[in-house]
C-alpha positions in Angstrom: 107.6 99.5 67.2 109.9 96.8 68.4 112.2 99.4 70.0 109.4 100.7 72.0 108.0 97.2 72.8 111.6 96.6 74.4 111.4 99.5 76.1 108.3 98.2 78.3 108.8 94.8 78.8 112.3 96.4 80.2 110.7 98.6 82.0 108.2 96.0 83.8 111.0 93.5 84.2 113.1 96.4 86.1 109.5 97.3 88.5 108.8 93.6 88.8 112.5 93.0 90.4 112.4 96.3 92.3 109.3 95.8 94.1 109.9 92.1 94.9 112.9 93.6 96.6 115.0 91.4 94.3 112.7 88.5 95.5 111.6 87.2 92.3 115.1 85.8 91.4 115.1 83.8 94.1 111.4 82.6 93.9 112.3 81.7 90.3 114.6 78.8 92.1 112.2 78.0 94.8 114.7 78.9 97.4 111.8 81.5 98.7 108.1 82.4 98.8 106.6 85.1 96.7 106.1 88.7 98.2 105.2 92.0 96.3 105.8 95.3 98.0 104.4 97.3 95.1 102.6 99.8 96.6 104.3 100.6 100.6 105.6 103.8 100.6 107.0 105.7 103.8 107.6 109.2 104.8 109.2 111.9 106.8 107.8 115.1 108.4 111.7 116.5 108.0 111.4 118.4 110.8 114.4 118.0 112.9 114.5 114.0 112.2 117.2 112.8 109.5 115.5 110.5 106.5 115.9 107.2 106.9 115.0 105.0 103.4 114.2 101.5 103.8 115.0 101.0 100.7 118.2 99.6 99.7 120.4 101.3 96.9 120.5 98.5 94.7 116.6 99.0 94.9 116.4 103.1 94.4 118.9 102.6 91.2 116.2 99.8 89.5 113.4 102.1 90.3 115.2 104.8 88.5 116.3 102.8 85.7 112.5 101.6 84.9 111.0 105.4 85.4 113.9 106.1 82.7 112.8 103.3 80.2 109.2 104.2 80.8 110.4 107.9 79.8 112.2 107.2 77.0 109.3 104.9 75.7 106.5 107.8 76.3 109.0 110.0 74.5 108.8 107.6 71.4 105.2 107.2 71.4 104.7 110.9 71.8 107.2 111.5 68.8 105.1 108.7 66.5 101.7 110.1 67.4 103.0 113.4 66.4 104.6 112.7 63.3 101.5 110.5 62.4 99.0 113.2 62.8 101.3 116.3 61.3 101.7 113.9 58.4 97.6 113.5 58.0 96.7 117.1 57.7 100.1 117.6 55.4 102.0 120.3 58.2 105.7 120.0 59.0 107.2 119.8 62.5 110.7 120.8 61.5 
């Protein structure tokens, strides 16, 4: 359980600095005020306009790297919970 537990709190950690836009390192000195941007999301019709991302790439890559902890920790539950059950009414998964 404690690998899983690590799993999340790196997973929150990596959301919590991604949609502070980094922010939270620096509120954590006091050199600025807090700001959450959790939940703005933008969007393109596609249709003869290029894409432009307001996010940054520092940003995109801690995004990914928290919806790949929160993977690999669903993927661990999933595995327990299975095992656990299979193990109750006495039928093997390999």
């Amino acid at each position: 359980m404690r690998t899983i537990g690590t799993l999340l709190i790196g997973h929150a950690a990596l959301l919590l600095l991604a949609s502070t836009n980094f922010m939270i390192v620096s509120w954590l000195w006091g050199n600025t005020s807090w700001t959450w941007n959790y939940f703005q999301y933008s969007y393109g019709s596609g249709w003869g306009y290029d894409f432009q991302s307001n996010y940054p790439l520092g940003q995109v890559l801690c995004y990914l790297g928290a919806y790949g902890l929160g993977l690999a920790a669903y993927g661990l539950v999933w595995i327990r919970l299975r095992l656990r059950v299979c193990n109750k009414i006495n039928v093997s998964i390999f």
